[in-house]
C-alpha positions as CSV (number, residue, x, y, z in Angstrom):
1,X,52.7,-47.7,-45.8
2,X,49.9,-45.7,-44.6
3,X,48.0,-45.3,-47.8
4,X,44.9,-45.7,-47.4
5,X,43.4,-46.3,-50.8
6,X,44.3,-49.9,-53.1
7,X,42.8,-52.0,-56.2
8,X,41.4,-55.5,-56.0
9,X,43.5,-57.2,-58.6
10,X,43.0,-60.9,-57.9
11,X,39.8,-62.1,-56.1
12,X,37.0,-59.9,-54.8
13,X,34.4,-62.2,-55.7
14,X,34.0,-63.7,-52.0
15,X,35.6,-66.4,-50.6
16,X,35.5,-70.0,-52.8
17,X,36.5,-72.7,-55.3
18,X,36.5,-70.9,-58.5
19,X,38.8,-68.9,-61.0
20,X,38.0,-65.8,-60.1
21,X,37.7,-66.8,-56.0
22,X,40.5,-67.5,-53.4
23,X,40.2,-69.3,-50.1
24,X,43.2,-68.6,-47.8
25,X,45.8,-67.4,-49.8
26,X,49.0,-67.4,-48.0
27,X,51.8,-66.3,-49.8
28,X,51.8,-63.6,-53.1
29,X,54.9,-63.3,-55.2
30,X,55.4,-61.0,-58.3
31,X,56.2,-62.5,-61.7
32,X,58.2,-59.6,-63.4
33,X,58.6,-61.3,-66.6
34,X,54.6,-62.2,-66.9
35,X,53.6,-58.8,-65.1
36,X,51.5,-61.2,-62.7
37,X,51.2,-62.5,-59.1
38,X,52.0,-65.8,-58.3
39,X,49.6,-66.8,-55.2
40,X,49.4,-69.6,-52.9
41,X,45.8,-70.5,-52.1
42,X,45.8,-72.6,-49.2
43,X,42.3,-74.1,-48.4
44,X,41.8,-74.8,-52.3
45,X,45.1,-76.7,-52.4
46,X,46.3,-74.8,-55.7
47,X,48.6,-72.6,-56.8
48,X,47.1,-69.7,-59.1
49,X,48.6,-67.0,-61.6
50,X,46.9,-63.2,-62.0
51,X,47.6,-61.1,-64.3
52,X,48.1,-57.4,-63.5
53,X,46.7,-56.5,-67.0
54,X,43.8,-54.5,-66.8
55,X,40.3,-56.1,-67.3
56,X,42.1,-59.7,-65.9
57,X,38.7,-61.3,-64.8
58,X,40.1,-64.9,-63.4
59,X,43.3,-66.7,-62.2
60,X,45.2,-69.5,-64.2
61,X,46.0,-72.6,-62.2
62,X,49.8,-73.9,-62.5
């Protein structure tokens, strides 16, 4: 809380329909196992998985 600095690590490209876009995501949970987030993206109707590996570049559908 408070900090003031963070890391885009699933998105960032604007708002839309593609892999590496969201539109209205509403719920993020963490995949331990996988080491990704599991997020809920509303307006698109989908569910996508992110890996937190470094140089992910898009989402997975599941």
């Amino acid at each position: 809380m408070g900090d003031t600095n963070g890391q885009v690590v699933a998105g960032g490209n604007g708002r839309g329909n593609r892999l590496d876009q969201l539109d209205g995501p509403t719920d993020v949970l963490i995949d331990k196992e996988t080491h990704s987030l599991i997020i809920c993206d509303w307006w698109n109707r989908r569910v996508v998985r992110w890996s937190r590996r470094s140089g992910t570049t898009q989402g997975e559908i599941l």
